[in-house]
C-alpha positions in Angstrom: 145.1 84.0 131.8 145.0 87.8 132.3 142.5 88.7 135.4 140.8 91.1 133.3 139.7 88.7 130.5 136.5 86.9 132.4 135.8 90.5 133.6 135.3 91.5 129.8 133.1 88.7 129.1 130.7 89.2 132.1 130.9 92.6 131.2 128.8 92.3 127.7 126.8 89.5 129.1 125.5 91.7 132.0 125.6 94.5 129.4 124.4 92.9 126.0 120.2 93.3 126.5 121.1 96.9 127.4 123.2 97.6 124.6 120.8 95.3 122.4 117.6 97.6 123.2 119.5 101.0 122.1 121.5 100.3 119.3 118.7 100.4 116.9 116.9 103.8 117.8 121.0 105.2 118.3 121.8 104.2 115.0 118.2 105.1 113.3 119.1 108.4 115.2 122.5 108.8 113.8 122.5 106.8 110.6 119.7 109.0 108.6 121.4 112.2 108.8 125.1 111.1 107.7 123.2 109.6 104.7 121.4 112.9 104.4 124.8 114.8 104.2 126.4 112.8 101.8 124.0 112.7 99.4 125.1 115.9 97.6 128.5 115.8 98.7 130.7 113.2 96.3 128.7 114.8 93.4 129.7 118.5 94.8 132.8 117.3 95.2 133.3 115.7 91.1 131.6 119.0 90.0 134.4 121.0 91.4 137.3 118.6 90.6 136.1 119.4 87.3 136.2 122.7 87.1 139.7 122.7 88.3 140.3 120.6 85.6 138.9 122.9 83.1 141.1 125.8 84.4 144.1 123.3 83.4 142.7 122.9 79.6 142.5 126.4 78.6 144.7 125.4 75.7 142.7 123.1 74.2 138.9 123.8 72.5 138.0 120.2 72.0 138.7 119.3 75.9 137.0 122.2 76.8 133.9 121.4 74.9 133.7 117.7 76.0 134.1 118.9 79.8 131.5 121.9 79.3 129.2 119.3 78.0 130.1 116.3 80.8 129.7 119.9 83.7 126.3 121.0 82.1 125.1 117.1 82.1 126.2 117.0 86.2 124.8 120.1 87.1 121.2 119.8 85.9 121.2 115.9 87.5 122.8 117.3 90.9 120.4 120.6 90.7 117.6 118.3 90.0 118.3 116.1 93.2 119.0 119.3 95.1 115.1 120.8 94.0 114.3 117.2 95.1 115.2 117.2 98.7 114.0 121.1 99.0 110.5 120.0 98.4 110.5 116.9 100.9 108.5 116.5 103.7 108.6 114.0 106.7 106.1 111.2 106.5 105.2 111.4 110.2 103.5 107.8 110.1 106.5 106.2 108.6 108.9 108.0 111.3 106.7 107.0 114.1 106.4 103.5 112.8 110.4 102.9 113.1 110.6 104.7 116.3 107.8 101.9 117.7 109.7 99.0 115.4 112.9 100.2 117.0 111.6 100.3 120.6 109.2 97.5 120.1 112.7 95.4 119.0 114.5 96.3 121.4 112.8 95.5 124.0 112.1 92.3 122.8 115.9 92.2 122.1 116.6 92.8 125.7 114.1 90.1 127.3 115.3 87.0 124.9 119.0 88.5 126.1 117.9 88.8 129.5 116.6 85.4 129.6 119.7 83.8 127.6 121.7 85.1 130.2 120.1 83.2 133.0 119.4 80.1 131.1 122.1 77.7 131.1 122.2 74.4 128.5 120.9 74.1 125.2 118.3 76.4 126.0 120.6 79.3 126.9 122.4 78.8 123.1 118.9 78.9 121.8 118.0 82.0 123.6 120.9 83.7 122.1 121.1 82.3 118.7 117.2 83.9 118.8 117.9 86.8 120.4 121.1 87.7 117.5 118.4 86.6 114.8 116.0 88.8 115.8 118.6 92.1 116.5 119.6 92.0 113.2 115.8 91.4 111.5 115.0 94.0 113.8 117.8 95.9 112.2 116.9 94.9 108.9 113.6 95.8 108.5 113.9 99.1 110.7 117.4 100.3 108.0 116.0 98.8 104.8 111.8 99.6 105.1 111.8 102.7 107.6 115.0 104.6 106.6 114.7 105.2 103.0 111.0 106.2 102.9 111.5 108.8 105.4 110.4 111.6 103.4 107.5 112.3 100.9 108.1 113.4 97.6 106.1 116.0 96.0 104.3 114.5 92.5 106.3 114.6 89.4 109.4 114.1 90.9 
């Protein structure tokens, strides 16, 4: 047995209602904005493929018209997501009600952790099994309610 193995373990255990409390706001924090980024880029990204690829077809009409049509079909869908997100706002209440679900979580996260960690027997299993249960609800709710409804939409679109 390597001397640093038990260290790891007591490591996370002493660690684990720490880390538990801040992963949720961390990844809310982090999470949103990659999505945000992405959004527009693998369409970008198609949209110039394709023109590329219609530099390669000058030869032939019938290719060209097919990928003028497939381009022009892209471009109003990508222009029409891109008008979209200009005209977003932040829904404050829905922001502020994952920032409390997130802290509110966590901390709940950290005191069945904390508590599992002193408890020994069945009850210390139970403590855990809860306190993994309610992390990932916790996560659940906070990435699959609060995250997607972020922003308002102006009407009509």
């Amino acid at each position: 047995m390597n001397a640093f193995e038990g260290v790891e373990m007591n490591w996370f255990l002493n660690n684990a209602p720490v880390l538990s409390s801040v992963v949720v706001p961390i990844l809310l924090a982090v999470v949103r904005p990659l999505m945000d980024r992405e959004s527009g880029g693998r369409a970008l990204r198609l949209i110039k493929s394709q023109v590329k690829l219609r530099e390669g077809l000058q030869g032939s009409e019938k290719a060209l018209a097919e990928l003028d049509d497939l381009l022009s079909l892209e471009m109003t869908v990508y222009s029409a997501k891109m008008r979209s997100r200009l005209k977003r706002k932040l829904d404050f209440p829905t922001v502020m009600a994952a920032i409390v679900l997130s802290l509110a979580g966590g901390g709940i996260s950290y005191s069945l952790l904390t508590a599992a960690n002193y408890a020994t027997g069945w009850l210390g299993t139970v403590l855990w099994v809860t306190a993994i249960a309610w992390f990932i609800f916790v996560l659940l709710i906070v990435f699959a309610g609060a995250i997607p409804n972020l922003f308002k939409y102006e009407e009509g679109e």
